[in-house]
TIRO-2110 file (N, C-alpha, C; in Angstrom, 1 decimal):
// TIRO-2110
-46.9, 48.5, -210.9, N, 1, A
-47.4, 47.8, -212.0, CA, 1, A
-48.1, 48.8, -212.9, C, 1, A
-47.8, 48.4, -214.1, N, 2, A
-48.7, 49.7, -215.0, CA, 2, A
-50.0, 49.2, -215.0, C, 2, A
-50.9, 50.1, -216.0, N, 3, A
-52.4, 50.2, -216.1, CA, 3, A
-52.8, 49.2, -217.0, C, 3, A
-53.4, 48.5, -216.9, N, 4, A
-54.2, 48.3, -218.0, CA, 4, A
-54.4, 48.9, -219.0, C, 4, A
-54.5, 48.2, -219.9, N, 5, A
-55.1, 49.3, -221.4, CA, 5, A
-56.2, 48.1, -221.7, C, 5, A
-57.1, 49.2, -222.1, N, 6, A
-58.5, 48.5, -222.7, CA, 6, A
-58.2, 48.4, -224.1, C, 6, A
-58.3, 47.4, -225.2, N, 7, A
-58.3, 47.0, -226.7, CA, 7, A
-59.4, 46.8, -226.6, C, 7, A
-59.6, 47.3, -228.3, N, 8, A
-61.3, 46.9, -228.9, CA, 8, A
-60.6, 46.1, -230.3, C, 8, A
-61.4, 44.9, -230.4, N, 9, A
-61.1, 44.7, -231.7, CA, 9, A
-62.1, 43.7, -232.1, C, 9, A
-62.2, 43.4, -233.6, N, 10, A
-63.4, 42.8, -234.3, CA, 10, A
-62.8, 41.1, -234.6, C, 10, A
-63.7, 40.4, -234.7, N, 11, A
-63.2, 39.0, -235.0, CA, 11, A
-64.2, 38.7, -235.8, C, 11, A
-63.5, 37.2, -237.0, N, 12, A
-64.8, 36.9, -237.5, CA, 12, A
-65.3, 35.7, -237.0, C, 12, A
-66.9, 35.6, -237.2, N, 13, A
-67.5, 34.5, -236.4, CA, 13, A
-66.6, 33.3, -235.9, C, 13, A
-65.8, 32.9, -237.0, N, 14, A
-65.2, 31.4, -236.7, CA, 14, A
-64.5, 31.6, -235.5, C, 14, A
-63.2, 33.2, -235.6, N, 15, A
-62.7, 33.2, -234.6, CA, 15, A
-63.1, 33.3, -232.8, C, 15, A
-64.4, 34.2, -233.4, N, 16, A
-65.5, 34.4, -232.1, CA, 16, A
-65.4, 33.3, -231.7, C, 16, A
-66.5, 32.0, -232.3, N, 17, A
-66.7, 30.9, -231.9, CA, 17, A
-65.4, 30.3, -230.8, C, 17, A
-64.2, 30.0, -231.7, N, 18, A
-63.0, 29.4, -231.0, CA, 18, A
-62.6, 30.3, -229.6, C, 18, A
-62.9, 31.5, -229.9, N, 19, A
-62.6, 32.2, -228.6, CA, 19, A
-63.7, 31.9, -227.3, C, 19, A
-64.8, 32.0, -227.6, N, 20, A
-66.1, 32.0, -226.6, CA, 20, A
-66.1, 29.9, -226.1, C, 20, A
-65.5, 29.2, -227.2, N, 21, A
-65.0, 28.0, -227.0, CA, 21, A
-64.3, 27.7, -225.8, C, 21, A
-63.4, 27.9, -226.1, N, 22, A
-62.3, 28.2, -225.2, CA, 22, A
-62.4, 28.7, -223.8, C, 22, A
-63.2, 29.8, -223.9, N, 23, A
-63.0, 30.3, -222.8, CA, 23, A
-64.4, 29.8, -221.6, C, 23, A
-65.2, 29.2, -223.0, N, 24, A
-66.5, 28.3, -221.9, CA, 24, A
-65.7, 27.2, -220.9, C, 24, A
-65.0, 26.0, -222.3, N, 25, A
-64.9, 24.6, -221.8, CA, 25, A
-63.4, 24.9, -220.8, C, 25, A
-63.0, 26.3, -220.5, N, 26, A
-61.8, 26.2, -219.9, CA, 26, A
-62.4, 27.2, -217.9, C, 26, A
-63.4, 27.4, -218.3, N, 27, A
-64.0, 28.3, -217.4, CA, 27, A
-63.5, 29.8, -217.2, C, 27, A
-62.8, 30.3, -218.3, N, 28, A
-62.3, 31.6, -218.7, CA, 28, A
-62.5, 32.7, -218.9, C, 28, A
-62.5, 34.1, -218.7, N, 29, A
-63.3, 35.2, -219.6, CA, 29, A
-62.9, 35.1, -220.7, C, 29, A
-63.4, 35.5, -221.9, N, 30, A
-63.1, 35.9, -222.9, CA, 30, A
-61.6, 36.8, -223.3, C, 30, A
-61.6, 37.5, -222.4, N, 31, A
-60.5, 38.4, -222.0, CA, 31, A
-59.5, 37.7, -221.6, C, 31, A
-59.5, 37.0, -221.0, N, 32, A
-57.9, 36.6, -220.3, CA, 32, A
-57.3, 35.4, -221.7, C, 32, A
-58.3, 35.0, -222.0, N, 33, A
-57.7, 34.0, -223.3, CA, 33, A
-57.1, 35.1, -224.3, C, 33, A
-57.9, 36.0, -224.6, N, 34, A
-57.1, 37.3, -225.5, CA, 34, A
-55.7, 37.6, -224.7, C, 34, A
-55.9, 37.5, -223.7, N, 35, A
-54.5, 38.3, -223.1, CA, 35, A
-53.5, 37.1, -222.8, C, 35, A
-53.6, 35.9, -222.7, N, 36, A
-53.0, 34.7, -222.5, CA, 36, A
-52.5, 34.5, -224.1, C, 36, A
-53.4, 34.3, -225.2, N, 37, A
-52.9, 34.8, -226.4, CA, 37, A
-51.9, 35.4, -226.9, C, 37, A
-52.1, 36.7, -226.6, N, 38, A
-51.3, 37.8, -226.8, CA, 38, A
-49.7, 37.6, -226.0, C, 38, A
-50.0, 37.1, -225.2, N, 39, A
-49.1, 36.8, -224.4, CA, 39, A
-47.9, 35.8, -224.7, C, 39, A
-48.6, 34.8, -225.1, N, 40, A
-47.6, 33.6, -225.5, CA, 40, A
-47.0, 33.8, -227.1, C, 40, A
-48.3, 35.0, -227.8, N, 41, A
-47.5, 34.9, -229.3, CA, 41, A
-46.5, 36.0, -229.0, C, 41, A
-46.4, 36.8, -228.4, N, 42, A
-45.5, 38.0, -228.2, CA, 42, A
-44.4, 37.4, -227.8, C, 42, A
-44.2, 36.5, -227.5, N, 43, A
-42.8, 35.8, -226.5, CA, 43, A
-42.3, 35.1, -227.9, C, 43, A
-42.5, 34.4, -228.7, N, 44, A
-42.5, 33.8, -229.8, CA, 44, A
-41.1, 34.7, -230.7, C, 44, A
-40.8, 34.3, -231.5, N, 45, A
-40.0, 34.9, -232.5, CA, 45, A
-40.4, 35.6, -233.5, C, 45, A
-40.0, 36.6, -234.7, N, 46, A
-41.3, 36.6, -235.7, CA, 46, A
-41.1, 35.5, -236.3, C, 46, A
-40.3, 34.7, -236.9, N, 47, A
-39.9, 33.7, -237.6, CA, 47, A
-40.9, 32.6, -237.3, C, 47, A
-41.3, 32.1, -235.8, N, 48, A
-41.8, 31.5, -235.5, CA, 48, A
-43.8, 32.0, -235.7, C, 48, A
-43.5, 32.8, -235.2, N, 49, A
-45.0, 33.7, -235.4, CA, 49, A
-45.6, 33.5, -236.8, C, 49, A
-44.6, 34.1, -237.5, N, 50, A
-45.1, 34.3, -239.7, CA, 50, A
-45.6, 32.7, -239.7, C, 50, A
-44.6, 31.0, -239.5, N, 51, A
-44.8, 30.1, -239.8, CA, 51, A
-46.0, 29.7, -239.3, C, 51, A
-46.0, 29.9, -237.7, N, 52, A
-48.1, 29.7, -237.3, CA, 52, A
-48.9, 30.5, -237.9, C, 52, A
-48.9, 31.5, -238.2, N, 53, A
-49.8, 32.4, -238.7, CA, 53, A
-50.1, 32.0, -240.2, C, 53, A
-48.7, 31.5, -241.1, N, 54, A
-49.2, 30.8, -242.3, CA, 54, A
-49.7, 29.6, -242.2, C, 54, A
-49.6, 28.8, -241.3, N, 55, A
-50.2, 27.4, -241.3, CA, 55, A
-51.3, 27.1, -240.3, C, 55, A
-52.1, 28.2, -239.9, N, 56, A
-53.2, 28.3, -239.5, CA, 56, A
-54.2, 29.0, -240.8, C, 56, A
-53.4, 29.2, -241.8, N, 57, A
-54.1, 30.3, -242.7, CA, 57, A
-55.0, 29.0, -244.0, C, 57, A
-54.2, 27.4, -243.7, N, 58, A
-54.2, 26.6, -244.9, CA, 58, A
-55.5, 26.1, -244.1, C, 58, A
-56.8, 26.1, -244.8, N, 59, A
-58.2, 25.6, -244.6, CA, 59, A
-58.1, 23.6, -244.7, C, 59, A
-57.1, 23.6, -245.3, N, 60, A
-56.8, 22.0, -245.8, CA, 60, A
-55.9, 20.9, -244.7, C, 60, A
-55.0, 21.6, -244.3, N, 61, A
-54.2, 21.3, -243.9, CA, 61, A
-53.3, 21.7, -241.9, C, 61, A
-54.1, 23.1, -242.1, N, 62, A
-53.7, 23.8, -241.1, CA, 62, A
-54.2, 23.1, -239.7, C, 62, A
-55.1, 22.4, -239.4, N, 63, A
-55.1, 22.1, -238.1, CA, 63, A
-54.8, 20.8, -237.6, C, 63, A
-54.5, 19.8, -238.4, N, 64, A
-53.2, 18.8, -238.7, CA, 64, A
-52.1, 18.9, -238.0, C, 64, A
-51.7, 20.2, -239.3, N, 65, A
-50.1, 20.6, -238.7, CA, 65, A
-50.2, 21.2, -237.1, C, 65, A
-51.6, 22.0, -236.7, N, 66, A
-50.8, 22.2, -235.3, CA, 66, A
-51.6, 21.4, -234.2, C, 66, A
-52.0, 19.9, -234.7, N, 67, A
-52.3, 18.9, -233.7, CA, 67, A
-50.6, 18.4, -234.0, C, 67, A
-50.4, 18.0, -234.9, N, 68, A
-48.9, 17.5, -234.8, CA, 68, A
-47.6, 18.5, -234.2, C, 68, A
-47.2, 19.8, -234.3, N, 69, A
-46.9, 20.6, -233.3, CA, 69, A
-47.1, 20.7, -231.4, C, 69, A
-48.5, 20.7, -231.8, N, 70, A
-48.9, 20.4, -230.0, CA, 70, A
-48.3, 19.2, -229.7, C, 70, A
-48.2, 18.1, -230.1, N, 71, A
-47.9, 17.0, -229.9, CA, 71, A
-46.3, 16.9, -229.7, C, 71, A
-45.5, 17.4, -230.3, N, 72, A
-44.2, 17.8, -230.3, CA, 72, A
-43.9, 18.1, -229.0, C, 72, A
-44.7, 19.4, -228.7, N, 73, A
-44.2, 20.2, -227.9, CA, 73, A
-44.7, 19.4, -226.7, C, 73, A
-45.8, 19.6, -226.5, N, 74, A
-46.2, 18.9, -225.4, CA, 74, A
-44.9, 17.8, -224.8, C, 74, A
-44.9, 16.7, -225.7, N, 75, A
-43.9, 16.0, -225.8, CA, 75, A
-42.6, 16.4, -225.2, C, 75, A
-42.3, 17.4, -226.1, N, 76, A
-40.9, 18.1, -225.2, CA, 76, A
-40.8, 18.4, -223.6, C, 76, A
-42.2, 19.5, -223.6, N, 77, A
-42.5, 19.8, -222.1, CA, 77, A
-42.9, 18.7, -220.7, C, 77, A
-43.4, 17.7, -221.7, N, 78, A
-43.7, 16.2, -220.3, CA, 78, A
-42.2, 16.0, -220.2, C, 78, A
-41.0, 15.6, -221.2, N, 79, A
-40.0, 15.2, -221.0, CA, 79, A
-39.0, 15.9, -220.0, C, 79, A
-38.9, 17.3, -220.8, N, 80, A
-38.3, 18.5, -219.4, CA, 80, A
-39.2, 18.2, -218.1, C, 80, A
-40.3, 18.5, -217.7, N, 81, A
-40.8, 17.9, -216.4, CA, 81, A
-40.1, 16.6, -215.9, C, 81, A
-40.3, 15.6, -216.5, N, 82, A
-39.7, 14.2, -215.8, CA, 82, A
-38.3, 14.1, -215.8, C, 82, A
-37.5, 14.6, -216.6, N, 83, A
-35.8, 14.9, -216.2, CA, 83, A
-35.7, 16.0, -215.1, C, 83, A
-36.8, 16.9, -214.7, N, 84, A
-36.6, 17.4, -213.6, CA, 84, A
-37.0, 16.9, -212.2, C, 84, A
-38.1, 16.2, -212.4, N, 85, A
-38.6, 15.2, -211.3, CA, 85, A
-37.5, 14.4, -210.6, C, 85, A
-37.2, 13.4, -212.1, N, 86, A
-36.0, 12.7, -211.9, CA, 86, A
-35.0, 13.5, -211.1, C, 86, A
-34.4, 14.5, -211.8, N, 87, A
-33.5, 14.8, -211.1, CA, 87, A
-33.2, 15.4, -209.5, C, 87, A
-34.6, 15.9, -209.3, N, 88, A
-34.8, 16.4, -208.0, CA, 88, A
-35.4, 15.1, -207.1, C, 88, A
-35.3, 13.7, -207.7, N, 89, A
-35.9, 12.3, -206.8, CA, 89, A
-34.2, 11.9, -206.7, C, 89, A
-33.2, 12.2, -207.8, N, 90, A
-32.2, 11.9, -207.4, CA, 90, A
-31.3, 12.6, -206.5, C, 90, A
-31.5, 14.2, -205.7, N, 91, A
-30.9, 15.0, -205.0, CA, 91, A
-31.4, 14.0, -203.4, C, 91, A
-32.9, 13.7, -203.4, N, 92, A
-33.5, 13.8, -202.1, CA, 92, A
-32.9, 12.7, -201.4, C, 92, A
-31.8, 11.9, -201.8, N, 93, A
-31.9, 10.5, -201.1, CA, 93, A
-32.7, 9.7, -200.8, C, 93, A
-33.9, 9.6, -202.0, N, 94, A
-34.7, 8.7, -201.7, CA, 94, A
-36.2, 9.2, -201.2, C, 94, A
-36.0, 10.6, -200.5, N, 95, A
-37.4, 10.8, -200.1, CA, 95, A
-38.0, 11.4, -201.2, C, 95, A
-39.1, 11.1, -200.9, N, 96, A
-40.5, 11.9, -201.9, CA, 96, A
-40.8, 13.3, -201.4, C, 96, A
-40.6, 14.0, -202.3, N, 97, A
-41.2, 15.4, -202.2, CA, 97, A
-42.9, 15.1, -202.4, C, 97, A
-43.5, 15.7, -201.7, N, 98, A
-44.8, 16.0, -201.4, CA, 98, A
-45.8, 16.6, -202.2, C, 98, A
-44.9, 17.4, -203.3, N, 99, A
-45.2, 18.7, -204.0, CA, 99, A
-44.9, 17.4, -205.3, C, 99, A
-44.2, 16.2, -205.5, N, 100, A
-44.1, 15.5, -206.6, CA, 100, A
-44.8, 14.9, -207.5, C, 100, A
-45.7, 14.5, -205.7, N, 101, A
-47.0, 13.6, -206.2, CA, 101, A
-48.2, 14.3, -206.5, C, 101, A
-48.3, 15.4, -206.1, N, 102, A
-49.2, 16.7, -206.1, CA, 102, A
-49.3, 17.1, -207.8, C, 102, A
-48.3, 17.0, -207.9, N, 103, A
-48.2, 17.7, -209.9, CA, 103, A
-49.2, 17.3, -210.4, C, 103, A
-49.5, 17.9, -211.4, N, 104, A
-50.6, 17.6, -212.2, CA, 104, A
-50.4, 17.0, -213.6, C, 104, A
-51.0, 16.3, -214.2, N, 105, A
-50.3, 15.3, -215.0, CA, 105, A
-51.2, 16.2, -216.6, C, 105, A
-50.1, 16.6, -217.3, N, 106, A
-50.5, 17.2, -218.7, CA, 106, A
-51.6, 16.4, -219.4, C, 106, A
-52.8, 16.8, -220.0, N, 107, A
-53.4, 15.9, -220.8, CA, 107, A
-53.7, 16.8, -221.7, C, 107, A
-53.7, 16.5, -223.0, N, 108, A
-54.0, 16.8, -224.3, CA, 108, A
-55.4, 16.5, -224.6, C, 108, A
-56.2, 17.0, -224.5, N, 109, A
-57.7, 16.8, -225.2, CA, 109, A
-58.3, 17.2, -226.5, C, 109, A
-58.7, 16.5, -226.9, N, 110, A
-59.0, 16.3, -228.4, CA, 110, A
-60.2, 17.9, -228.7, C, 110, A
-59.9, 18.4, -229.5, N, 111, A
-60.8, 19.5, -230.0, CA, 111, A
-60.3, 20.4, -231.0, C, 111, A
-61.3, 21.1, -232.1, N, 112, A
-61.2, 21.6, -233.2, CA, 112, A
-61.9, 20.8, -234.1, C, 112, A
-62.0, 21.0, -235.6, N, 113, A
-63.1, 20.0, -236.3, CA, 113, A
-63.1, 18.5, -235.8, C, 113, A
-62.1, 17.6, -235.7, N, 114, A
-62.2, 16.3, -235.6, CA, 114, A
-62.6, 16.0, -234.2, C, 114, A
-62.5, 16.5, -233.5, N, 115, A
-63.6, 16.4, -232.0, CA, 115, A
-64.7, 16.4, -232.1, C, 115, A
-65.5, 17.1, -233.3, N, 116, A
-66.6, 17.6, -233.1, CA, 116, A
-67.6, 16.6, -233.4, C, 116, A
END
């Protein structure tokens, strides 16, 4: 495995706030949210990247669009889950996997200005 590399970088308050947010109500370091970050935008496309990056940029509009986004996606990802449930409840002949009931059930919680 390679090394770590240490980043230094500056944020402005709002961003601080949403970071030190985050990483309270999730029980997080600060750090792993940056690197979880970094992580999921780097997988991304730039095409996809430029479009969040401009519609996080709209003070009016911008966190709307990515409660309606989350909501998409989320959406998508509960549905992939349960076509796979399904499908691995229809391989078992009937039995219940153990590990089925165990899943943890996605919940969306409300936060950003209209939480507050």
């Amino acid at each position: 495995m390679a090394k770590a590399k240490s980043r230094s970088i500056s944020l402005p308050d709002d961003l601080e706030l949403r970071l030190r947010t985050i990483a309270l109500t999730e029980n997080r370091t600060p750090a792993n949210v940056l690197k979880n970050a970094v992580r999921v935008f780097t997988l991304m496309p730039p095409q996809l990247r430029n479009l969040l990056v401009e519609a996080s940029a709209d003070p009016e509009r911008g966190y709307s669009k990515f409660e309606q986004l989350s909501r998409r996606i989320m959406f998508a990802l509960a549905r992939e889950r349960f076509e796979d449930a399904a499908a691995k409840l229809a391989r078992s002949d009937g039995k219940i996997d153990p590990d089925m009931l165990d899943a943890d059930q996605i919940v969306m919680e409300p936060h950003g200005p209209a939480a507050a």
